[in-house]
C-alpha positions in Angstrom: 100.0 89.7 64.4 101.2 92.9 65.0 98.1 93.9 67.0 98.1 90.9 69.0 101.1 91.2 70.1 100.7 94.7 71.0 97.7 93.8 73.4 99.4 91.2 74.9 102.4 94.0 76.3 99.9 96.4 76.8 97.9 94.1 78.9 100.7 92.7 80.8 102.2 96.6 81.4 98.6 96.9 83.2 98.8 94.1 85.3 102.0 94.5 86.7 100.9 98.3 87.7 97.5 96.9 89.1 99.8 94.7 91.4 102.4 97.6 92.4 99.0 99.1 93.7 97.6 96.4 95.2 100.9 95.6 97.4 100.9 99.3 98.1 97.5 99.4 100.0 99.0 96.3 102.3 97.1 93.8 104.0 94.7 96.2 106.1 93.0 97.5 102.2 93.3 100.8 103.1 94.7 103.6 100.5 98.6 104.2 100.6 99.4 106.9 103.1 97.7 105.1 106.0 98.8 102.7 108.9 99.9 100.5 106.7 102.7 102.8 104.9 103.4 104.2 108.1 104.4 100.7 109.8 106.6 100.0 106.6 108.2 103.3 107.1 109.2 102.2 110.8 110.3 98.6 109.2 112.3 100.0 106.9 114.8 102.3 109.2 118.4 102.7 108.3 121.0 103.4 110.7 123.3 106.2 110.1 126.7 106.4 111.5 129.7 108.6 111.5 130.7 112.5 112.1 128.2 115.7 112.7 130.1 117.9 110.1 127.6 120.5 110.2 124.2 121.8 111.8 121.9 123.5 108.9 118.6 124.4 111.3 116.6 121.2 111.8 119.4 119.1 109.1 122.4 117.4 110.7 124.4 116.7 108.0 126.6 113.9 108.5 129.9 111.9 107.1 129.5 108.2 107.4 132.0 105.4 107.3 132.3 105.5 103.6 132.9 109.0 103.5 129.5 110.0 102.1 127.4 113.2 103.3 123.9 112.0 104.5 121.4 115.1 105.8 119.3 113.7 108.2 115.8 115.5 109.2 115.9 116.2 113.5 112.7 117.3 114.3 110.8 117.8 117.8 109.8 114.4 117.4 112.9 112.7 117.1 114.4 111.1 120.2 117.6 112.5 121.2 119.7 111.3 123.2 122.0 113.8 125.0 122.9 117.3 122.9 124.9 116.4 119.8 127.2 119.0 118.0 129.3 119.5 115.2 132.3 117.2 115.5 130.4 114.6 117.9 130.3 110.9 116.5 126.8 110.1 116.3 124.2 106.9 115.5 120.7 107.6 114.2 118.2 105.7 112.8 116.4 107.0 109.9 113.2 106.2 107.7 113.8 106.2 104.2 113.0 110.1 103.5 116.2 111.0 105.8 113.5 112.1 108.9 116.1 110.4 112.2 113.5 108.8 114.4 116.3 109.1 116.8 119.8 110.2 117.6 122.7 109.5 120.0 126.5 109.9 120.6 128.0 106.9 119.2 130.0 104.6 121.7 133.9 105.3 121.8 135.7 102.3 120.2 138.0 100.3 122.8 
């Protein structure tokens, strides 16, 4: 009984993984990493909010509204909007590895 029941969890342990990888090569079939991961990368963008505490090279590292440090990537590629610096009150949106697809002064409050 022992033995059945063992095959039964290690069957089920191998479907569920054969799923994760099936939902992972999205609806286009083609292996993770491709267009498909790339357009859930753009889908699943954060926006970022608060004050530019400090400037580490190509890392912006940020306070938000909850008093949290977030480093956020700027690269060449991401779209800036005006020069930020430290002190400035910024709003980025970023992909879930911290990369900001873009950046801008944030809007005073009235």
């Amino acid at each position: 009984m022992k033995n059945v029941m063992g095959m039964i969890a290690a069957a089920f342990v191998l479907s569920l993984s054969a799923g994760v990888y099936a939902a992972d090569m999205g609806a286009s079939g083609s292996a993770p990493g491709g267009a498909a991961a790339a357009a859930k990368d753009a889908s699943s963008a954060q926006t970022v909010s608060g004050e530019v505490l400090r400037i580490e090279g190509e890392n912006y590292v940020v306070k938000d509204a909850m008093g949290k440090e977030v480093k956020l990537h700027v690269s060449p590629e991401t779209k800036k909007d005006g020069d930020i610096k430290v002190g400035d009150k910024i709003e980025a949106q970023a992909d879930a590895t911290g990369h900001a697809l873009s950046i801008k002064a944030a809007k005073a409050a009235k």
